[in-house]
C-alpha positions in Angstrom: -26.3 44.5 -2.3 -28.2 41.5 -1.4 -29.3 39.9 2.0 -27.0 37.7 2.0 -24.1 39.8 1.3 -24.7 42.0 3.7 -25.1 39.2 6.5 -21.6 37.7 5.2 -19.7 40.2 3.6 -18.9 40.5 -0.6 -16.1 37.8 -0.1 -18.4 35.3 0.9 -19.3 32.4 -1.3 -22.3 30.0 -1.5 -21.8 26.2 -1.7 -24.1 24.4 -2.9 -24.6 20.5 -1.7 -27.3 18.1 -0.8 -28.8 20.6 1.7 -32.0 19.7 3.7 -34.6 22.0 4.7 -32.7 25.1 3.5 -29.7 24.5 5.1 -26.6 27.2 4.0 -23.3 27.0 4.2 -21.2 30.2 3.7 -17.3 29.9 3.2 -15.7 33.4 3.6 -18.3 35.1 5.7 -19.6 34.3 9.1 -23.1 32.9 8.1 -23.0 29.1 8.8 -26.3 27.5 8.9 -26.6 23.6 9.3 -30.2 23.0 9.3 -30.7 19.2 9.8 -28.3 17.5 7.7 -24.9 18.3 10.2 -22.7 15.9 8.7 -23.1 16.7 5.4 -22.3 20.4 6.2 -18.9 18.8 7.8 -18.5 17.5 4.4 -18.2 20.5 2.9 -15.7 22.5 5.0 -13.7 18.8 4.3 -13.5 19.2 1.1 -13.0 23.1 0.8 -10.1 21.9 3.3 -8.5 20.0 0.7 -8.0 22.5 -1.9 -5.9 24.3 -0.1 -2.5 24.0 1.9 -0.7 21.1 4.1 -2.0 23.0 7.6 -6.0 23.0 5.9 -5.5 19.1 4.5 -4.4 18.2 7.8 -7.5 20.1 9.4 -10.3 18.7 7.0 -8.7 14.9 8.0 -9.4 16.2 12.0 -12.5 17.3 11.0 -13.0 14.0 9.1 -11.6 11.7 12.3 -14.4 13.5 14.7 -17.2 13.7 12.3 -16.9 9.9 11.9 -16.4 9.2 15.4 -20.0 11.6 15.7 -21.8 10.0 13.8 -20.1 6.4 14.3 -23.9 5.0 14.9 -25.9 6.9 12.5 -25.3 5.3 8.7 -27.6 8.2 7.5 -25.2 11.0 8.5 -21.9 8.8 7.3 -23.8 8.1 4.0 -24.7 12.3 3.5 -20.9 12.8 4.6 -19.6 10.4 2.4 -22.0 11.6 -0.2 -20.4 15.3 -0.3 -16.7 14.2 -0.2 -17.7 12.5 -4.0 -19.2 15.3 -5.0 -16.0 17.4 -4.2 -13.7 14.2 -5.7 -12.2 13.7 -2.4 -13.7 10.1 -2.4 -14.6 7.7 -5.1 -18.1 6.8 -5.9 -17.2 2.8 -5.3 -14.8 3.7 -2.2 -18.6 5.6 -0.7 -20.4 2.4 -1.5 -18.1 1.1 1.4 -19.2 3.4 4.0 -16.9 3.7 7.2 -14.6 1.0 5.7 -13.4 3.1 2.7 -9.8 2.7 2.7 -9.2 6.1 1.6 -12.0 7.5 4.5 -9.7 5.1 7.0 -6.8 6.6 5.9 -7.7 10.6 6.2 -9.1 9.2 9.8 -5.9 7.8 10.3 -4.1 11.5 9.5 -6.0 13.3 11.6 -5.7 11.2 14.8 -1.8 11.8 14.6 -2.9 15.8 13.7 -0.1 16.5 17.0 2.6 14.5 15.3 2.0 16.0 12.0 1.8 19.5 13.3 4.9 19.9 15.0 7.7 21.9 13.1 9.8 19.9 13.1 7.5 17.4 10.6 5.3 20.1 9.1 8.3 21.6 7.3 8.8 18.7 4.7 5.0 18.0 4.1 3.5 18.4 1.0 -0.1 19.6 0.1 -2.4 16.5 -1.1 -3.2 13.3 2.0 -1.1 10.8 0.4 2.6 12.3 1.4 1.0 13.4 4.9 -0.5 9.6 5.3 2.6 7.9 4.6 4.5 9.7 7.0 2.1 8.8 9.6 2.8 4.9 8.3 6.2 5.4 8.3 6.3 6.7 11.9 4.1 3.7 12.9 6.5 1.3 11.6 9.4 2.5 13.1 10.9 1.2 16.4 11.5 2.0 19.5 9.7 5.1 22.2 7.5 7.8 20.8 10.9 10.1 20.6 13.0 8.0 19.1 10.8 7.1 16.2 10.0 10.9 15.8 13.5 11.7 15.5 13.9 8.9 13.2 11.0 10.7 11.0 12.6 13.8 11.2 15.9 13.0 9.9 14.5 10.6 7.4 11.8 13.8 5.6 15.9 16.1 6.1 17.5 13.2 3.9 14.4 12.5 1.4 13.5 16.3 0.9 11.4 17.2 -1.7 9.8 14.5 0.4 7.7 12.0 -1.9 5.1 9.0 -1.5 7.3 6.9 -3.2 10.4 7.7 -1.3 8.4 7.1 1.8 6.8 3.7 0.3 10.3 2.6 0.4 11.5 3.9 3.6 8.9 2.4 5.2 9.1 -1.6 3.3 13.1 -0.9 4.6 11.8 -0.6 8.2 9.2 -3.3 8.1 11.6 -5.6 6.6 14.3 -4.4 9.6 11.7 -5.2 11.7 11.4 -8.2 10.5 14.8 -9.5 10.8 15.3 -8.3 14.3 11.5 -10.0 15.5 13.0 -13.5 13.8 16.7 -13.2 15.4 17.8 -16.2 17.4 19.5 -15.4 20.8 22.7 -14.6 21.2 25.1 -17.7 20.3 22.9 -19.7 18.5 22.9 -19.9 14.3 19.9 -21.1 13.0 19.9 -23.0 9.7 17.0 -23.6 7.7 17.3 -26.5 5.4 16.4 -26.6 1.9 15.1 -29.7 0.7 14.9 -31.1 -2.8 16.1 -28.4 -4.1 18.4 -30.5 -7.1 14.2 -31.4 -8.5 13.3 -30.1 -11.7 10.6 -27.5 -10.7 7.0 -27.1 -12.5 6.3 -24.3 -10.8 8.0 -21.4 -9.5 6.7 -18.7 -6.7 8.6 -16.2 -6.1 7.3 -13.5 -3.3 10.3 -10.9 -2.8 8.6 -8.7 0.0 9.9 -5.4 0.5 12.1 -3.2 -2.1 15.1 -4.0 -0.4 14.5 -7.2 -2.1 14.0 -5.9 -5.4 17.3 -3.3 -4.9 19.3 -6.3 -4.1 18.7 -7.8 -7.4 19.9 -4.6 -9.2 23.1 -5.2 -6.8 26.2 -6.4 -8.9 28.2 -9.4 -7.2 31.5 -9.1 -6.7 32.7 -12.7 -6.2 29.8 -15.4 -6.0 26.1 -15.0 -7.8 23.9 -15.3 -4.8 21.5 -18.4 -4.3 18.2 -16.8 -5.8 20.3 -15.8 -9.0 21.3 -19.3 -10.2 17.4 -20.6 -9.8 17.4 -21.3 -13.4 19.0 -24.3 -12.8 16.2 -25.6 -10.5 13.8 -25.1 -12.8 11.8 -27.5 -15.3 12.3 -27.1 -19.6 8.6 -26.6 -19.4 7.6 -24.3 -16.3 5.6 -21.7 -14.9 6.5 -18.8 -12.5 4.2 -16.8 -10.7 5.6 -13.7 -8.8 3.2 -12.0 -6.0 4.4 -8.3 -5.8 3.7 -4.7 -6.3 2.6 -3.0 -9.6 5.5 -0.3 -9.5 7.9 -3.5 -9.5 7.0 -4.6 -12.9 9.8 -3.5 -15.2 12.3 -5.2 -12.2 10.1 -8.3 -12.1 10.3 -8.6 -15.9 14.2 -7.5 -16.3 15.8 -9.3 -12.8 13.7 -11.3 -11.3 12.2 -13.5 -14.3 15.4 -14.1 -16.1 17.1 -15.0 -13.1 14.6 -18.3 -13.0 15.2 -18.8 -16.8 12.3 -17.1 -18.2 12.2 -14.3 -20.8 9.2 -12.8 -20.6 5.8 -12.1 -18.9 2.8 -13.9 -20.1 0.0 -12.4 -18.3 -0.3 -9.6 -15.2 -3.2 -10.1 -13.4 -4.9 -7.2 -10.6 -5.0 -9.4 -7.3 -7.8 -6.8 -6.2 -10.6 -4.5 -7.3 -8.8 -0.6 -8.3 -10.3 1.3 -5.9 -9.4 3.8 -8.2 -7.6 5.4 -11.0 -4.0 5.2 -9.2 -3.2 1.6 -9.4 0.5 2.4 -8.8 1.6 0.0 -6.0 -1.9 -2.3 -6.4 -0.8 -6.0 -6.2 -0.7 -8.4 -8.7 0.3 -11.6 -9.6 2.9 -11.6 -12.9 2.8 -15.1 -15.0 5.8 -16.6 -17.3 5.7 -19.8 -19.5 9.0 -21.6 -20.0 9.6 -23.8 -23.2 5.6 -24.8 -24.5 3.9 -25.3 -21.7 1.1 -23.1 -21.4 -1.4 -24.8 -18.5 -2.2 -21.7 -16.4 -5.2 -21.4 -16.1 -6.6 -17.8 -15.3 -10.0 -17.8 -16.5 -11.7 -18.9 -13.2 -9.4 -15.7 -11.2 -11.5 -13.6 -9.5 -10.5 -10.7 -7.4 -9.8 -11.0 -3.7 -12.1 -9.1 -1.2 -9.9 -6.2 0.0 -9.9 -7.3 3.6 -8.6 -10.6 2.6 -4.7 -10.7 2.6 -3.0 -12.9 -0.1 -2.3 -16.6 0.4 0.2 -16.5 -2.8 1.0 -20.3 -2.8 -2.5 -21.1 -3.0 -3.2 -18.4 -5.0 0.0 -19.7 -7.4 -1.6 -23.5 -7.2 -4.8 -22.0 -8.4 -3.3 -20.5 -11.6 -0.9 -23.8 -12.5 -2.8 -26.9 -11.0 -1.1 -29.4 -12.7 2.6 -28.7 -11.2 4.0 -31.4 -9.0 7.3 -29.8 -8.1 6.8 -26.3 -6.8 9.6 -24.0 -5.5 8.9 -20.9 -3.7 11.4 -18.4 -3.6 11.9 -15.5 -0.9 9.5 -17.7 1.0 9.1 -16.6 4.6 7.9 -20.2 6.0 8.0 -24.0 4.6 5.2 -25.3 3.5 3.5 -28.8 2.8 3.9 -29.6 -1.0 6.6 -26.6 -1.9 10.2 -26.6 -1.6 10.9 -23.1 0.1 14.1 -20.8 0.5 13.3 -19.1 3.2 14.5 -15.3 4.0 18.2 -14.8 4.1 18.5 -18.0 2.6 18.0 -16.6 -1.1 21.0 -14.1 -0.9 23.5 -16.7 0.5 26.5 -17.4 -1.9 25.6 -20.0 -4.3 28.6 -22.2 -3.6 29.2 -21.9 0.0 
């Protein structure tokens, strides 16, 4: 038996990692020498963390939250964390690169700060191993309304109804609450019935935007209507013989975009689908993009000046859709949530009213 196995025991097991001045780490046993380089030994008992059940993810992310708070002024120590968390394929190599703004390191930061919500029973029940289930939970809780226990029991009965609980069910649940949020933040007062007008709308359109934000948006348009089409599904008829359409949305929304929302406007097809961003990395699921359509021969976007937005830039789609067909005139933006100079907008609630009333 060697030295080392009688110091740890024969379970024990060596890691190996960008160690400094003989630094060990043992995983098993109850030999744990740091040597200099502390943060990336935290690194390590992250990743082993990871590979094993909900309770362990949800540790390693705790363990992730403090060691960044540590060494919040050291770049050094983030960089050596960072560094092991590649090597054990928790992080990408470009994410790294970004130090503490990795939106995947934010996000496992953001897990183990709400390690009290996530542990209770009540929650921990429906969680499934992996960060991204656990994560959008946390994002699903935060965009809830109302006091700490009434959002938790709204979690709560929300994992009951969606159980096996997935990432994409919870993607949805949570665009549902945003979007009810939304519509109660932009109710007038009691008594009043506000109107937005809709001007121009008879033009023949160049251009066509259309910006559905939530799913709820998208499941509408897989809604069959009873007595009247709805405003948004006649839009054919405010559009140009020669036109482009430019819809801002989510990558998982493509076959719906392509099926629904493009024929609605009196286009068959998508021309072009363009990544709004840099992947971070291989998942590029619910990355935004920007979908393009020609109608009749016109074929004046112009894409090959597009460059990626930075990733803490959010998306300014009408300037982003003037950028890609600079010579409409008449633009129409649909499922538009303001007016804007040089665009004829339906605004919100506006695109599902019936189409004759």
């Amino acid at each position: 038996m060697s030295e080392l196995e009688q110091l740890t025991g024969p379970e024990a097991t060596v890691m190996s990692g960008p160690w400094q001045d003989g630094a060990l780490f043992v995983q098993g046993g109850s030999l744990l020498l740091l040597g200099k380089n502390d943060a990336a030994a935290e690194g390590a008992l992250v990743v082993s963390g990871f590979r094993s059940g909900v309770r362990s993810v949800i540790d390693a992310c705790v363990r992730t939250n403090e060691t960044v708070q540590r060494f919040s002024d050291d770049p050094d120590s983030i960089d050596a964390f960072l560094a092991v968390l590649v090597d054990g394929n928790i992080i990408s190599r470009n994410e790294a690169r970004l130090g503490k703004a990795s939106p995947k390191l934010v996000k496992l930061c953001t897990i183990g700060a709400h390690c009290g919500l996530l542990s209770r029973e009540e929650v921990f029940q429906y969680l499934a191993p992996g960060y991204s289930v656990i994560y959008q939970a946390v994002v699903l809780y935060n965009t809830l309304r109302g006091s700490e226990d009434d959002r938790f029991k709204q979690l709560v009965r929300i994992l009951r109804e969606e159980r096996p609980v997935s990432r994409e069910a919870l993607i949805a649940r949570t665009a549902d609450a945003k979007e009810a949020n939304k519509v109660l933040e932009s109710a007038p007062p009691a008594g009043c019935h506000r109107v937005e007008p809709i001007d121009d709308i008879q033009h023949a359109h160049e251009l066509v935007l259309l910006t559905p934000n939530c799913q709820r948006e998208f499941r509408r348009l897989n809604e069959d209507c009873v007595d009247r089409p709805y405003f948004c599904q006649l839009a054919h008829d405010l559009v140009a013989k020669e036109a482009t359409a430019v819809v801002v949305a989510r990558l998982a929304n493509l076959p719906l975009i392509e099926n629904k929302l493009l024929p609605m406007c009196g286009f068959e097809g998508v021309s072009r689908v363009l990544l709004i961003r840099d992947p971070l990395d291989a998942d590029v699921t619910h990355a935004e993009i920007a979908v393009l359509a020609e109608r009749g021969p016109r074929e004046d976007a112009r894409t090959e000046d597009f460059e990626w937005l930075p990733h803490d830039e959010s998306v300014d789609a009408a300037l982003l859709a003037s950028r890609l067909a600079p010579n409409a005139t008449r633009k129409l933006h649909l499922f538009a949530s303001e007016k804007r100079n040089g665009w004829t907008s339906v605004i919100g609630e506006a695109n599902w009213s019936q189409a004759d009333e």
